[in-house]
C-alpha positions in Angstrom: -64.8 65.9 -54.1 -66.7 64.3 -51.0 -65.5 65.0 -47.6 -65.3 61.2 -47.2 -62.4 61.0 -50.0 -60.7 63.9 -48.3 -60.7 61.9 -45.2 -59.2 58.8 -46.5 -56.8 60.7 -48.4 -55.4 62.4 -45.4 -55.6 59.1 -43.5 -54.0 57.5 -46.4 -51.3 59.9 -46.6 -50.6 59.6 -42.6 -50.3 55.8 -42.4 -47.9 56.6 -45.6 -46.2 59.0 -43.4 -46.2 57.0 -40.5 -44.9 53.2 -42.4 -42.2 55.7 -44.3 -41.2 57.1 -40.7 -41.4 53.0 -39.5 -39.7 52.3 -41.9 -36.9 54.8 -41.8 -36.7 54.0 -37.9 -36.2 50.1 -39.2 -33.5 51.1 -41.3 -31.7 53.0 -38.9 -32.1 49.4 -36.6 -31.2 47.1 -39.5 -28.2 49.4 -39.7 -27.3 50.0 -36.2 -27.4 45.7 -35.7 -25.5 45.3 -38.9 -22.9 47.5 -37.9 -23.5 45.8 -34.4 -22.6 42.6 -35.7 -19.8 43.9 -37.9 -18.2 44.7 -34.7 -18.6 41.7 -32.8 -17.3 40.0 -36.4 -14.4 42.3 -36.0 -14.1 41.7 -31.8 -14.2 38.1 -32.7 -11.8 38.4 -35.3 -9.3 40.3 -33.3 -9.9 38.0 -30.6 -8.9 35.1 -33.1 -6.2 36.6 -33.8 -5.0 37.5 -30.5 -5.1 34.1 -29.3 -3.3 32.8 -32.8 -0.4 35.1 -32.0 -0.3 33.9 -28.0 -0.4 30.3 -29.5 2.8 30.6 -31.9 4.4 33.0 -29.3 4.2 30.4 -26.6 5.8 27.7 -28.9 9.1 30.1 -29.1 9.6 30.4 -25.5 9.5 33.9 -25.5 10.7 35.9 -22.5 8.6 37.1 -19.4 8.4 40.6 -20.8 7.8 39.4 -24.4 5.1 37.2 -23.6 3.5 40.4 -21.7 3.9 43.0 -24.4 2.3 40.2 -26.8 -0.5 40.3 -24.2 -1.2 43.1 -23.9 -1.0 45.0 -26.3 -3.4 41.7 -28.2 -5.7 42.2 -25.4 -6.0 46.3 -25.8 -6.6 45.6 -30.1 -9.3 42.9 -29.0 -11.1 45.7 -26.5 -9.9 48.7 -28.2 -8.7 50.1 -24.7 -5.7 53.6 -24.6 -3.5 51.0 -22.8 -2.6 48.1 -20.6 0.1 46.7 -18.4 0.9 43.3 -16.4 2.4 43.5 -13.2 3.8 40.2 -11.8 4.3 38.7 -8.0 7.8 39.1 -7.6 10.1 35.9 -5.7 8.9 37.6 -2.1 5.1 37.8 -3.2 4.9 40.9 -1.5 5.5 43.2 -4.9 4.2 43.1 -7.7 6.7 44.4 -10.4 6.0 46.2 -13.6 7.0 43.4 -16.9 5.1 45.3 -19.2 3.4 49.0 -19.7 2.4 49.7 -23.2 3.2 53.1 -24.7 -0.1 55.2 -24.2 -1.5 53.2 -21.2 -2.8 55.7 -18.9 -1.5 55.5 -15.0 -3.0 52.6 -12.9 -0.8 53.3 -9.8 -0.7 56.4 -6.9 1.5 58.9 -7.7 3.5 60.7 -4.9 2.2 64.1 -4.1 6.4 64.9 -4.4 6.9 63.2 -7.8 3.3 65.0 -9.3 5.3 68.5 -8.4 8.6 66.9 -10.1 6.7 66.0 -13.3 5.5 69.9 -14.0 8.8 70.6 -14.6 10.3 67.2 -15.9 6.9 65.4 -17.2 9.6 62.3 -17.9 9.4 61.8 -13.8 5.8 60.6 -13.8 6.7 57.9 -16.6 10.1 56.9 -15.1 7.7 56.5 -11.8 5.0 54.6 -13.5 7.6 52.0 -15.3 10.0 51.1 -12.1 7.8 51.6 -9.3 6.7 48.2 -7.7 3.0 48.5 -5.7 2.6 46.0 -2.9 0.7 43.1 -3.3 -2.4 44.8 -1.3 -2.0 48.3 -2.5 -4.4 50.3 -5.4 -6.4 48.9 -7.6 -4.0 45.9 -8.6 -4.1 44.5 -4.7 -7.8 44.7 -4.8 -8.1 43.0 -7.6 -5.5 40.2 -6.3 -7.6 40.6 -3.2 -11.2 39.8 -4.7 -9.6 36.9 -6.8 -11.6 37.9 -10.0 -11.6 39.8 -12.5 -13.3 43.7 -11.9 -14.2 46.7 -13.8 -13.5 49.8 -11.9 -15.6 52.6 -13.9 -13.7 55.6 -12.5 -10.3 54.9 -11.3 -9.8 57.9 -9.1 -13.0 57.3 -7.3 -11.9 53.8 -6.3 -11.2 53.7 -2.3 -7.7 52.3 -2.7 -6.9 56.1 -3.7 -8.1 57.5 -0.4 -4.4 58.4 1.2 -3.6 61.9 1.2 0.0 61.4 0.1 -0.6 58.7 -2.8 -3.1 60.6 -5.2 -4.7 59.7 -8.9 -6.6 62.7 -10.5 -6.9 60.9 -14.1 -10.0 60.2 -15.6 -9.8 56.4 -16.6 -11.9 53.5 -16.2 -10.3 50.0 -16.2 -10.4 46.1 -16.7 -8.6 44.4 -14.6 -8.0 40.5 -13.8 -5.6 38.3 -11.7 -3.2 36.1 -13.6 -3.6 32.9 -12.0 -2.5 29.6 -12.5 -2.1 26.2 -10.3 -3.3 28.1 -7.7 -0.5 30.4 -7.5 -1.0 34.0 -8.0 1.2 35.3 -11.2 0.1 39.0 -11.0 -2.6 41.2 -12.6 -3.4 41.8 -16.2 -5.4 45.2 -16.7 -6.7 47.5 -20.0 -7.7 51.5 -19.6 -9.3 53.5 -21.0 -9.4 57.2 -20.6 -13.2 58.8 -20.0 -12.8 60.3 -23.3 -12.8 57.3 -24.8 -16.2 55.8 -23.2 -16.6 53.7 -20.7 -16.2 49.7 -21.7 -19.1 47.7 -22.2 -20.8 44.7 -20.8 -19.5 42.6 -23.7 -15.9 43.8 -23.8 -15.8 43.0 -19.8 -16.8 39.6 -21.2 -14.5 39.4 -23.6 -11.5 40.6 -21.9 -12.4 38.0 -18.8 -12.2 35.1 -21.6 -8.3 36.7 -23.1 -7.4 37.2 -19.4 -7.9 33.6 -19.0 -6.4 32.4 -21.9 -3.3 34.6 -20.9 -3.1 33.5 -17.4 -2.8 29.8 -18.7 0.0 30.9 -21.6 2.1 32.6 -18.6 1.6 29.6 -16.3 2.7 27.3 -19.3 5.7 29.5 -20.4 6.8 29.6 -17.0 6.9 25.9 -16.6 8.7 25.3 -20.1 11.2 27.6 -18.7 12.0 26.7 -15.6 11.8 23.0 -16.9 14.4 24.1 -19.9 16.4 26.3 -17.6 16.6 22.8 -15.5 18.0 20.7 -18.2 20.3 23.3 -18.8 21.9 23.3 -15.3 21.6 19.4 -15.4 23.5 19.1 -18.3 26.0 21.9 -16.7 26.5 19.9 -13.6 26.5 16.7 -15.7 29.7 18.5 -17.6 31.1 19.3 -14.0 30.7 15.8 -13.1 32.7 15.1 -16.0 35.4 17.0 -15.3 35.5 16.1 -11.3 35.5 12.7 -12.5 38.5 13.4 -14.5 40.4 14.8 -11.2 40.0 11.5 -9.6 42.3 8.8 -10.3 41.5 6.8 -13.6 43.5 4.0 -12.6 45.4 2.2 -9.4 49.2 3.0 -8.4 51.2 0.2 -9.1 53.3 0.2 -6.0 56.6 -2.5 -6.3 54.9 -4.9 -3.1 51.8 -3.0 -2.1 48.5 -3.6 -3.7 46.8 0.2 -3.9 42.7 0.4 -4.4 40.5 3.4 -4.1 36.6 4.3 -5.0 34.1 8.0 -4.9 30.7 7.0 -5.0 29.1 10.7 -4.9 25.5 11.5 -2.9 24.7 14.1 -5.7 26.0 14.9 -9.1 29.1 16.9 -8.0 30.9 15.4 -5.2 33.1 16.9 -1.8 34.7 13.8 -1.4 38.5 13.3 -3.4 41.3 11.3 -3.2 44.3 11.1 -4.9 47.4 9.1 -5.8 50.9 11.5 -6.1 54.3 9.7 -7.3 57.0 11.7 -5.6 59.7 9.8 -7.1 62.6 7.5 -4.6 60.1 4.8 -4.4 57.3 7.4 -2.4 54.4 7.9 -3.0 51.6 10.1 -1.2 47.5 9.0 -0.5 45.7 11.6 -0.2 42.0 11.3 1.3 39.6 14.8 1.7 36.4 15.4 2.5 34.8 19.2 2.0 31.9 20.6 3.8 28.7 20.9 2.4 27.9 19.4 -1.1 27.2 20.2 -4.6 29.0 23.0 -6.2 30.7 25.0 -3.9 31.9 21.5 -2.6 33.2 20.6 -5.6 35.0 23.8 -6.6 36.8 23.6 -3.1 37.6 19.9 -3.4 39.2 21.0 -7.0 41.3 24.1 -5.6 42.6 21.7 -2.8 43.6 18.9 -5.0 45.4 21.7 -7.2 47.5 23.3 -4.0 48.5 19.9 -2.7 50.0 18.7 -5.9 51.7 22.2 -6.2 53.7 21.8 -2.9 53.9 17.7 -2.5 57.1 16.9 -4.4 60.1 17.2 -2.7 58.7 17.2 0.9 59.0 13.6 3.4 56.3 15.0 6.3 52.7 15.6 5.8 52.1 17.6 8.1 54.1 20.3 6.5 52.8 19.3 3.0 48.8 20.1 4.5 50.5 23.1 6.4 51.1 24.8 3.0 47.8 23.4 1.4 46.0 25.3 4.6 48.1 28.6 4.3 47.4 28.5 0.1 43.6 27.9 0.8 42.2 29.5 4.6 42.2 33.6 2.7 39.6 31.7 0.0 37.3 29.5 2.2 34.1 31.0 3.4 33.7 31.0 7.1 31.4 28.1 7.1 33.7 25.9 4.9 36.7 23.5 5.8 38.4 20.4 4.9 38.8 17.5 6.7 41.9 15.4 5.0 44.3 12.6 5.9 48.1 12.8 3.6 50.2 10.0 3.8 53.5 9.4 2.1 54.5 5.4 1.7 58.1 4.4 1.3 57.8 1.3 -0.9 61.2 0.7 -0.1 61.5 0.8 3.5 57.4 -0.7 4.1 57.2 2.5 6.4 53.5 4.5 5.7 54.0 8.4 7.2 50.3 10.0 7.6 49.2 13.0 9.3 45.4 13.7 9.8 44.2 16.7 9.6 40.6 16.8 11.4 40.1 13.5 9.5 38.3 10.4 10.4 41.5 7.9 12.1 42.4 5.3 9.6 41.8 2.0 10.4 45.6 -0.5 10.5 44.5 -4.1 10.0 48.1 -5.8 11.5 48.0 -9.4 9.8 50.3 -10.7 13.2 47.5 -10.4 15.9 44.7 -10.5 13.7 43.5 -7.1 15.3 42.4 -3.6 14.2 43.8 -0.1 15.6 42.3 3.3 14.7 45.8 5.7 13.7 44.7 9.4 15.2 47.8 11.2 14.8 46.7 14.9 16.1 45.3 17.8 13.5 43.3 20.0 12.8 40.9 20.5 9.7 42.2 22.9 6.5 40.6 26.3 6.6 39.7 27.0 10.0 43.0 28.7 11.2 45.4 30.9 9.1 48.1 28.8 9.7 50.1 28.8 13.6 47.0 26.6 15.6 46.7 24.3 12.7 51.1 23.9 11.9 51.3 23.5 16.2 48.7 20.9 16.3 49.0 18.8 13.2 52.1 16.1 13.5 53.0 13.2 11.8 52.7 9.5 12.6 53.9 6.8 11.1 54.1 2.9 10.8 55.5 -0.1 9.7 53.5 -2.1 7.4 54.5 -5.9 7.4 53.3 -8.7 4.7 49.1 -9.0 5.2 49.0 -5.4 6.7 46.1 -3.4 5.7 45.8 0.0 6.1 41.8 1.5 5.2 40.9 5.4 4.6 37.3 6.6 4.7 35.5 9.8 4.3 32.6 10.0 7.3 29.8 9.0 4.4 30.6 5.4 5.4 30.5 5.3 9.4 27.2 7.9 9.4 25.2 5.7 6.8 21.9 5.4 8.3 19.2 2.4 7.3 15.3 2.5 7.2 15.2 3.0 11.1 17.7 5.9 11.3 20.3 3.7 12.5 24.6 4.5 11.7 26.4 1.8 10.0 28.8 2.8 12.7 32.8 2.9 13.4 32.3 -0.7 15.7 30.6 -2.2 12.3 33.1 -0.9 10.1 36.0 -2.2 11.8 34.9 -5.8 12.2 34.1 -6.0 8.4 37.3 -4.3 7.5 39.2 -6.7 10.3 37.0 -9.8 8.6 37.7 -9.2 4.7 41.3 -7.4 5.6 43.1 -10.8 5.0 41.8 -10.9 1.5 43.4 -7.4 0.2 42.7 -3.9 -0.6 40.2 -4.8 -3.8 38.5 -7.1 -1.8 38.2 -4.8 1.1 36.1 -1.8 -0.8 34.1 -4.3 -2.7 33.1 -5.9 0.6 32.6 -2.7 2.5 30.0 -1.1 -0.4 28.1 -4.4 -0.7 27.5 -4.7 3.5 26.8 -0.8 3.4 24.3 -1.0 0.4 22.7 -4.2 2.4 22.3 -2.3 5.4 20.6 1.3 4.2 18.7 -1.1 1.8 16.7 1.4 -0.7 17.7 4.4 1.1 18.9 7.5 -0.5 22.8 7.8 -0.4 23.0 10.7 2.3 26.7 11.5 1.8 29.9 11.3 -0.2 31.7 8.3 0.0 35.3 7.9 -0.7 37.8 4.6 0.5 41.2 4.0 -0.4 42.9 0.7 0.9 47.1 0.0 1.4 47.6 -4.0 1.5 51.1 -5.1 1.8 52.0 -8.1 0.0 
């Protein structure tokens, strides 16, 4: 055989080598991208179904700490990280607090040279630590991440210069994704996935990918939140609605018929539960007692104290001709339950039907206003007292007295809660005592109905559109 033959069979037989080698080496790619792509299929397919199961848990309203183990542990599948955890902002926003920490999720905080000692004997310290220790909102790795506003990966957690204090340590080898939770601006906490070096390091694509869930998770917890705190709203509306109910059933459903007095009274609350009461009490022999009050404050702790003090007044009324007395007992029953910054002002009077005499004693109440029919002329009655709940009971039984009158046909005798002299109009003006009287001594002649009706319509005329800034309560005492 020629030399020339041998030659191209050896250079045959190397490009052979060389295409099978090629083509081995192509194989090994084909291979390497197919399996490449099997695992972005399977990345993508975990991510689908992380964000299916956020979807339906969002539409149950799941708790805080539900909704974090959901993400979580979704998030760690999607990235294939040892662990995660979510921190949130607590009420203060100066802690963040641990909601979730799943099971094999490697440290992310300092640990306490003290507490690192404690877990070589007890290795149950370093987890109790981990799951109830809150971190300030600038401290570790979670407040820098909170402080660069983005989502980082730190690739050796120990390394990181948030770990540089001699007494707050971290010797593990993790790297970690980490990402603020934010939403309307508002900083919910941080979402972070480890990963132990043992593991590897996470890739450019699964920073990518874990960016993209950490978003989607930081607009699920924003949403939850707001379907909560819109569902926990309803709930105390329809809560105070039912204690509006019930006040309303405390008030008086209908006017005393009094033989020859014409008896009218009204509550028109500021808010849902009202301060304000009044109340009608038969006390048999032709009496009957009025009773005007008007508690501190609003809302509910108002309303709880104007329904304890209607209860201890009607316990100790019957039987008992002076006021005075009858409040004296209502004070000593109430002062050991009122908070410091609590009292009632109230004004009890007791009408003899029989007689035409009205007996009322005020105690730190607005005067009543005495429309006499004979001079056409208005007096404020300030018999001396002072409001329930501020003394025990010997400053308020010395001061608080009786006074009483005679009402004659055409009388008119008008009780009022400070809600109607301290209405205000568009320039932050008071409806006023002086206006008040004049109205009551101009509609006076035409009786007690005609009396509140007139006094609401000139007070809604003059605040005009203004919010209702305070109870207000009127009962008016005609004499036929």
């Amino acid at each position: 055989m020629h030399d020339s033959t041998l030659i191209c069979i050896a250079v045959s037989s190397a490009i052979v080598a060389v295409l099978l080698i090629a083509l081995r080496h192509q194989r090994r790619k084909v291979r390497k991208i197919r399996r490449r792509f099997l695992d972005l299929e399977n990345e993508e397919q975990r991510m689908f179904a992380f964000l299916h199961d956020l979807g339906l848990a969002i539409e149950n309203e799941p708790s805080p700490s539900v909704l974090s183990r959901i993400i979580v542990d979704g998030i760690d599948k999607v990235v294939t990280a040892r662990g995660g955890a979510i921190y949130f902002a607590g009420a203060d926003n100066d802690f963040l607090n641990p909601s979730y920490i799943s099971e094999e999720c490697p440290p992310l905080i300092g640990i306490p040279v003290e507490i690192r000692k404690k877990a070589e004997r007890d290795p149950r310290a370093l987890e109790s630590h981990v799951r109830l220790s809150r971190v300030a909102m600038t401290d570790g790795i979670l407040g820098h991440c909170l402080s660069v506003g983005e989502p980082i990966h730190v690739h050796d957690v120990k390394n990181h210069p948030a770990f540089r204090d001699a007494f707050i340590r971290y010797t593990d080898d993790v790297s970690a994704l980490l990402s603020p939770l934010r939403h309307a601006n508002k900083d919910l906490g941080v979402l972070v996935v480890a990963r132990r070096h043992a593991d590897g390091d996470f890739t450019t694509n699964d920073f990518a990918v874990f960016r993209s869930a950490a978003e989607q998770s930081s607009f699920a917890i924003g949403n939850a939140r707001i379907h909560r705190e819109a569902n926990e709203k309803r709930a105390m509306e329809g809560e105070l609605q039912n204690a509006r109910e019930v006040q309303r059933i405390l008030l008086p459903q209908q006017d005393p018929l009094v033989p020859g007095f014409r008896i009218s009274g009204t509550n028109l609350p500021a808010r849902i539960i009202s301060g304000d009461y009044y109340d009608y009490i038969d006390l048999e022999a032709q009496k009957f007692g009025i009773v005007i009050a008007d508690v501190s404050g609003k809302g509910v702790p108002a309303g709880l104290l104007m329904a304890m003090c209607r209860s201890a007044l009607r316990s100790v009324a019957a039987g008992e001709d002076s006021p005075s007395k009858v409040m004296a007992d209502v004070n000593r029953q109430l002062f050991p339950d009122i908070r410091e910054d609590m009292f009632i002002s109230m004004s009890y009077s007791i009408l003899d039907s029989a007689t035409g005499k009205l007996t009322l004693s005020r105690a730190g109440h607005e005067p009543a206003l005495f429309f006499r029919r004979e001079t056409g002329k208005v007096e404020l009655l300030r018999s001396p007292g002072l409001a329930l709940g501020i003394d025990s009971g010997a400053v308020f039984e010395r001061v608080t007295r009786d006074e009483e009158v005679e009402m004659k046909s055409g009388d008119c005798v008008l009780f009022y809660t400070d809600g109607v002299k301290e209405a205000v109009d568009a320039d932050d003006e008071e409806f006023g005592m002086e206006r008040m009287s004049e109205i009551f001594r101009r509609v006076a002649p035409l009786g007690a109905e005609s009396v509140l009706i007139q006094m609401q319509e000139e007070l809604k005329r003059f605040t005009g559109e203004g919010p209702q800034m305070d109870d207000i309560t009127l009962v008016a005492i005609e004499k036929r």
